[in-house]
N, C-alpha and C positions, 0 to 999 in steps of 0.2 A: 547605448540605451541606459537610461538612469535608473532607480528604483522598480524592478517590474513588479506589478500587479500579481500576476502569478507566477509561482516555480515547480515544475514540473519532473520528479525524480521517479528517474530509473535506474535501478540500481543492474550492473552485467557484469558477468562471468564469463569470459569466452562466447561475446554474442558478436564479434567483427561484423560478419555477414550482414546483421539484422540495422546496425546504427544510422546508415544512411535513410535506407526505406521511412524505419520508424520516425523518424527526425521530420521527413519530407510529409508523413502521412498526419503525423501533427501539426504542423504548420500549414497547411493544406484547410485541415477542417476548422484551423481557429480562425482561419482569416484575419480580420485587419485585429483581431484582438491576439494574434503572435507579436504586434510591435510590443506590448506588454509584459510579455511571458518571459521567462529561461528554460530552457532546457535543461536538466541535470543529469548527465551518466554517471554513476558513480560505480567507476571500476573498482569491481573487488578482484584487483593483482593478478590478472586475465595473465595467461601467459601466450595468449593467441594474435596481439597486436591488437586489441580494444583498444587500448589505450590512444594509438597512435590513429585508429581511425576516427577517432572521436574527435582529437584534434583537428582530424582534417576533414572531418565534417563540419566542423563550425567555422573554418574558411571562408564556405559558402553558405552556410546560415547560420548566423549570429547568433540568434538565441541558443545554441549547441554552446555549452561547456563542460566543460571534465571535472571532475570531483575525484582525485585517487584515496583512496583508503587505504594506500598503504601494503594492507597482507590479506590474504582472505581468512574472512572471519567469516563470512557467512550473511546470507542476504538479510536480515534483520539488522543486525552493525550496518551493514551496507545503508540501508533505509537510513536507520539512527541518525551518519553522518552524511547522508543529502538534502535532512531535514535540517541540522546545525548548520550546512553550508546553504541552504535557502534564505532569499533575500525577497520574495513575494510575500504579501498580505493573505493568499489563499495558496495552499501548498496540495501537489496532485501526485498518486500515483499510482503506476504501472509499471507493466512489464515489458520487456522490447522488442519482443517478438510478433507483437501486432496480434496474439492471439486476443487482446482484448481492446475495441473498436477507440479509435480516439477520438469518434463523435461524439461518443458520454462523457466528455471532457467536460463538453458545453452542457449537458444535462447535469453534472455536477456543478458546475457552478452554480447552475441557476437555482438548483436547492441551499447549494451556501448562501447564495444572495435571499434567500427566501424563508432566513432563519435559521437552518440546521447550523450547528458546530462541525460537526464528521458525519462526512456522507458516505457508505460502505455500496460497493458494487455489488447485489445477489445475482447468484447462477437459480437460486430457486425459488423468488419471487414467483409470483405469478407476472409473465412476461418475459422472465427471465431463461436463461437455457445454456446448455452446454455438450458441447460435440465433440468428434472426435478421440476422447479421453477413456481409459481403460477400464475395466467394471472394477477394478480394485482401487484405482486412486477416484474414481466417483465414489465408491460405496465407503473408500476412506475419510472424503471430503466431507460426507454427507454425515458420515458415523461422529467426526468430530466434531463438527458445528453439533450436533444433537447433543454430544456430552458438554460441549461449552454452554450451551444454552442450559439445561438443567442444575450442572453444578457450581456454574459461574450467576448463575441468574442475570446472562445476558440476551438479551429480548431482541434480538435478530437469528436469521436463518443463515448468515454468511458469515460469520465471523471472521474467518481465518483466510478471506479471501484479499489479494493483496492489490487489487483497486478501490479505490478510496480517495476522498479529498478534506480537507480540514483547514480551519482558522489557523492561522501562527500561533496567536494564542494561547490555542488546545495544548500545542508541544511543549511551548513555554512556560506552561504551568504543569505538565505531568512529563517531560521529558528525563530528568531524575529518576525516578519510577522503570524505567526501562530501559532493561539492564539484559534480556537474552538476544543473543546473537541470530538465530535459527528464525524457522519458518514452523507452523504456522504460531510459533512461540510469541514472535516481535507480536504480531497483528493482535493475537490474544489479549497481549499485556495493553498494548495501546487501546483497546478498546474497553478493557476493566474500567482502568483506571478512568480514562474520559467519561463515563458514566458514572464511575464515583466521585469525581471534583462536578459533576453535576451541568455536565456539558448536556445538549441537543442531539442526539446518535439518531441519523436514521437512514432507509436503505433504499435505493433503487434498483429498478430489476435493468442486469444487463446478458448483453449474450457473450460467451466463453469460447471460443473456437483452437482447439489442439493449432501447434503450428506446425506447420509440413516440411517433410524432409531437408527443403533445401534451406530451411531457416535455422537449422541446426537441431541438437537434441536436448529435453528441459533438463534442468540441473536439477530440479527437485524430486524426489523419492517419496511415495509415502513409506515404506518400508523404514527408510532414514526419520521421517514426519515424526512418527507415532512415541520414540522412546524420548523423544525431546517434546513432545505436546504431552505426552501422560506427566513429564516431571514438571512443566510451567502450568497446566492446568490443578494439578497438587498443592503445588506453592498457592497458587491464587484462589483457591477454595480454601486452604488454611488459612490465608490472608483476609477471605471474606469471612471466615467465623469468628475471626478477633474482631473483624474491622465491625461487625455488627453489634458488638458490645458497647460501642462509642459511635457520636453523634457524626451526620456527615457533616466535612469541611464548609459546601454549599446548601443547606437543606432547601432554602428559598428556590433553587434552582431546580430539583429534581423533579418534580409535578412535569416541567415538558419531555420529561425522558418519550419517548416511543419502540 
């Protein structure tokens, strides 16, 4: 395969179980537009044999490659470098556990192609939904997008949520900029920032499905979430009271924010 078109990063930690499904369940719904694609796993240092499955998943479908990161750092570093290791013009991503449909794939595109810079998956769109999931990391999820949107003065309902699609671009010109390792810290910073170099942000409603027992169990907390989203949301509201004193980078640009 030469240059593809799209790159596709997921970033796992002890997801063995889930890499072939996931693999098979994307290539499946891109259809003849997987000859284009990569797949990215990017093992953050799984001590469960990811690694070795990944591999031998890409045996039998190509677009499947491995990205090691080394040590775990944590799913936002993870993101980081499957984004430096992408070789697509449009870069996608998800999580591996299929809790979130890889038919929105193609709905994403089609709003990159239709203008937007970063396209954000919402669970609370109108259209949008989400199952399965505890009343504490919903009313955690839900509590933080509210505090990101009032004191970040970021004008979506899903901030922090980690499907998404974006220009090359976007990263290459704010990838510097982001710098936390954590969840929903990475997602946070990347979306500041993109709205202040005066990118196109905006969101589709998608569905969120918990993943079932035999897909393993989520690595994410919000109990863990909260003491690392209160300090990157701190920084970036100090950030945005200097940054407000000075003119933006792209002013011309900022009128298509949404």
């Amino acid at each position: 395969m030469g240059r593809p078109e799209n790159s596709i990063i997921i970033p796992v930690y002890n997801e063995r179980e889930n890499i072939a499904s996931t693999a098979a369940g994307i290539v499946a719904v891109l259809g003849e537009q997987a000859a284009g694609t990569e797949i990215l796993f990017v093992d953050d240092d799984s001590p469960d044999g990811t690694a070795a499955e990944i591999v031998e998943v890409g045996q039998t479908i190509p677009q499947v490659r491995l990205v090691q990161h080394g040590r775990k750092e944590g799913i936002g570093a993870a993101h980081n470098c499957g984004y430096q290791a992408a070789k697509g013009r449009l870069i996608f991503c998800m999580d591996a556990d299929l809790s979130q449909s890889p038919a929105d794939l193609l709905r994403f595109k089609h709003a990159l192609d239709s203008g937007s810079d970063v396209v954000v998956g919402s669970r609370y769109l109108d259209g949008g939904a989400q199952s399965g999931k505890s009343l504490a990391r919903d009313y955690g999820s839900r509590g933080m997008n509210i505090a990101t949107h009032f004191l970040l003065g970021i004008p979506l309902t899903d901030a922090t949520h980690t499907f998404r699609a974006f220009r090359r671009e976007v990263f290459q010109k704010i990838g510097t900029c982001l710098n936390d390792k954590g969840h929903p810290g990475f997602q946070i910073q990347f979306i500041f920032f993109a709205i202040r170099y005066g990118f196109r942000v905006t969101e589709i409603p998608v569905q969120f499905v918990e993943r079932r027992p035999d897909q393993g169990v989520s690595k994410l907390s919000i109990r863990r979430e909260i003491p690392g989203f209160a300090k990157v949301v701190g920084r970036l509201f100090a950030a945005r009271l200097r940054l407000a004193l000075l003119p933006n980078p792209r002013p011309s640009e900022t009128s298509g924010l949404h």
